[in-house]
BAFI-3210 file (N, C-alpha, C; in Angstrom, 3 decimals, decimal comma, padded with zeros to 6 digits):
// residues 79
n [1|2|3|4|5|6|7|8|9|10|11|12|13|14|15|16|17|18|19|20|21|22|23|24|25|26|27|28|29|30|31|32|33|34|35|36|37|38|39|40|41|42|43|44|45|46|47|48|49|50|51|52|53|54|55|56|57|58|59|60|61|62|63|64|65|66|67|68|69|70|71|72|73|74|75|76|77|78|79]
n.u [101,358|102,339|105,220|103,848|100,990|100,984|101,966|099,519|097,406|094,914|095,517|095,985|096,415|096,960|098,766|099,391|097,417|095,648|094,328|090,769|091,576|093,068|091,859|089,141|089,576|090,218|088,037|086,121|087,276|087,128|084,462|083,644|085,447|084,342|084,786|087,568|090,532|092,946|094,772|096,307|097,433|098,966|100,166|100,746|100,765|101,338|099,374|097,409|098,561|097,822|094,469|094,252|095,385|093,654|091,234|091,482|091,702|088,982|087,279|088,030|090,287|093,191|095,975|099,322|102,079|104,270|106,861|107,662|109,612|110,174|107,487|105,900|103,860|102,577|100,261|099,389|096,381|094,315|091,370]
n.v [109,767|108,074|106,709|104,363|105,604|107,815|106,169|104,714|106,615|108,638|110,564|113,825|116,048|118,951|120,962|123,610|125,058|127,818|129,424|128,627|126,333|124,688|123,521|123,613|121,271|119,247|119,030|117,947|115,661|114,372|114,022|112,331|109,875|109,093|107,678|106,864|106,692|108,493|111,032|112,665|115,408|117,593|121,157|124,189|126,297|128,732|129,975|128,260|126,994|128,413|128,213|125,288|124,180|125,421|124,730|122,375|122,158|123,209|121,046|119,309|117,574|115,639|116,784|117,256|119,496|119,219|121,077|121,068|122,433|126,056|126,533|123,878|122,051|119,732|118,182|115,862|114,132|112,876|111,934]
n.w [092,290|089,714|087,298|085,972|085,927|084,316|082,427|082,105|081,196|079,605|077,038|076,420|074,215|073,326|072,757|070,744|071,032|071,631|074,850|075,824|074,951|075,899|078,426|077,853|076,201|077,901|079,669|078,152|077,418|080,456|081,072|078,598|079,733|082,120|084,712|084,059|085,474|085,349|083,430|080,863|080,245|077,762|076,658|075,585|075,813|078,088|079,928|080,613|083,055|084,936|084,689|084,858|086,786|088,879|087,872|088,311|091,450|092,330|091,533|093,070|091,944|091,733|090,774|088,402|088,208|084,988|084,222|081,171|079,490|077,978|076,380|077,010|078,356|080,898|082,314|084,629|085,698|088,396|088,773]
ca.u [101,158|103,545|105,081|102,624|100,066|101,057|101,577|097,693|096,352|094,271|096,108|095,285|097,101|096,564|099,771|099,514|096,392|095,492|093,725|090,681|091,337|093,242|091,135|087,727|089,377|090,108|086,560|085,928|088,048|086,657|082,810|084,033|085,917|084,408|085,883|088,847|091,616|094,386|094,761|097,579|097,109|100,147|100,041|101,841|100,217|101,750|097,832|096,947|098,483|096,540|093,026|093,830|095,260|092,538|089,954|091,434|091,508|087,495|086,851|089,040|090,936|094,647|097,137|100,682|102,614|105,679|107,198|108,612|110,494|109,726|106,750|105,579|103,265|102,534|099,572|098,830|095,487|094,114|090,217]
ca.v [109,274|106,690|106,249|103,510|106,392|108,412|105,294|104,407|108,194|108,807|111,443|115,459|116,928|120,389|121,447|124,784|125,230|128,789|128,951|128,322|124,923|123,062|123,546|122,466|119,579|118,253|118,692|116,918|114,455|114,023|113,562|111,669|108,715|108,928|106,617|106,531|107,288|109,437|111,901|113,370|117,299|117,956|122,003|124,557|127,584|129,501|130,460|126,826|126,828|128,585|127,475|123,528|123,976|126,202|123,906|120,926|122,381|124,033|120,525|117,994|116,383|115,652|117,683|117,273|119,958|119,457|122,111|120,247|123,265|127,111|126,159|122,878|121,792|118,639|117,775|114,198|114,699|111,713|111,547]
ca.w [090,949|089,192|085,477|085,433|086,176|083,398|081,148|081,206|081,280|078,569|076,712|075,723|073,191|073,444|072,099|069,787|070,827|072,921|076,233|076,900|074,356|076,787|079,969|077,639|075,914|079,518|080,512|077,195|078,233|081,933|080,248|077,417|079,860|082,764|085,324|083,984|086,485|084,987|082,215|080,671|079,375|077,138|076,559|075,035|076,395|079,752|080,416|080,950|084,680|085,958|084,075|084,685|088,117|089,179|087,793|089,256|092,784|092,199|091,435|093,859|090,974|091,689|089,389|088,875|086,427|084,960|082,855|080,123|078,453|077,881|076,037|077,271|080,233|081,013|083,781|085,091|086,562|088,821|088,927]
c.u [102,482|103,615|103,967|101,258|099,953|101,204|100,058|097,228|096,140|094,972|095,519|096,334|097,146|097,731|099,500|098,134|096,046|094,613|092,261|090,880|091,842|092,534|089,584|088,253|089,607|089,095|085,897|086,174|087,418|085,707|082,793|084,554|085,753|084,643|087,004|089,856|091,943|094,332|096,077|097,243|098,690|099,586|100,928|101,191|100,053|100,613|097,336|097,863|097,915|095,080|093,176|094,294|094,101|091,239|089,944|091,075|089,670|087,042|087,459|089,569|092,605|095,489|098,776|101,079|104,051|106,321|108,041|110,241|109,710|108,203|106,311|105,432|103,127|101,631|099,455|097,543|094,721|092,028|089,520]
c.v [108,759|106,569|105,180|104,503|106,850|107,357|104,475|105,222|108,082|110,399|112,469|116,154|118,299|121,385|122,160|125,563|126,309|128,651|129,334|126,940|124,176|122,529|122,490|120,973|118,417|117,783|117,984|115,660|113,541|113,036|112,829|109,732|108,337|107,639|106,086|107,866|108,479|110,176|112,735|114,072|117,496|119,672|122,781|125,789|128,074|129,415|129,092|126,422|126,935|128,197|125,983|123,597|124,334|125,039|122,338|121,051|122,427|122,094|118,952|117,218|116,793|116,248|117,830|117,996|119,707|120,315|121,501|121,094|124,850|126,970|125,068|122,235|120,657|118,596|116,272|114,982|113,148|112,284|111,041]
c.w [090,418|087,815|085,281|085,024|084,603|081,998|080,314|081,537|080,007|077,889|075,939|075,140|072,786|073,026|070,624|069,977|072,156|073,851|075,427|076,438|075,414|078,037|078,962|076,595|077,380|080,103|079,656|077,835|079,173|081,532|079,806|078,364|081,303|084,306|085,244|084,728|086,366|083,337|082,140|079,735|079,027|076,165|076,321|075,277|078,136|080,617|081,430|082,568|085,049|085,765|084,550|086,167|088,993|089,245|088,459|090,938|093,040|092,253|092,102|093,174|091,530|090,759|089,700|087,765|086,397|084,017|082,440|079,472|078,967|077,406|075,874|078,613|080,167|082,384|083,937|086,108|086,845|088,894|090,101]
res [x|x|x|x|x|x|x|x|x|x|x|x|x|x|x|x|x|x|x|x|x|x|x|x|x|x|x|x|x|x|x|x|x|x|x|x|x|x|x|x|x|x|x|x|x|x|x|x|x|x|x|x|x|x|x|x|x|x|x|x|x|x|x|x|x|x|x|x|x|x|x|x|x|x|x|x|x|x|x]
***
């Protein structure tokens, strides 16, 4: 996956928001645009590794994390 990648992901804001919010606005997300590529989960809850990696694997979606900070995740997830 490529800054281009992450420059047309449809973006999730999930920042302040406790688990399980960022895992179901993703699956929002998914539902919501389907066929579109790339998604970018911006998160602020530790929990959310394991829930969005987890669910990406369970469900063959690509996942890249980057820990932004102490409190700040960042997935690119390819579709």
């Amino acid at each position: 996956m490529s800054e281009n990648s992450a420059a047309s992901a449809i973006m999730i804001d999930a920042i302040g928001k406790p688990c399980p919010m960022p895992l179901l606005m993703l699956k929002k997300a998914l539902k919501l645009h389907a066929g579109q590529a790339f998604f970018l989960l911006k998160s602020s809850d530790p929990h959310s590794q394991q829930d969005v990696l987890r669910y990406c694997q369970m469900h063959a979606l690509s996942c890249r994390l980057d820990k932004i900070s102490d409190d700040e995740y960042h997935y690119l997830i390819e579709s």
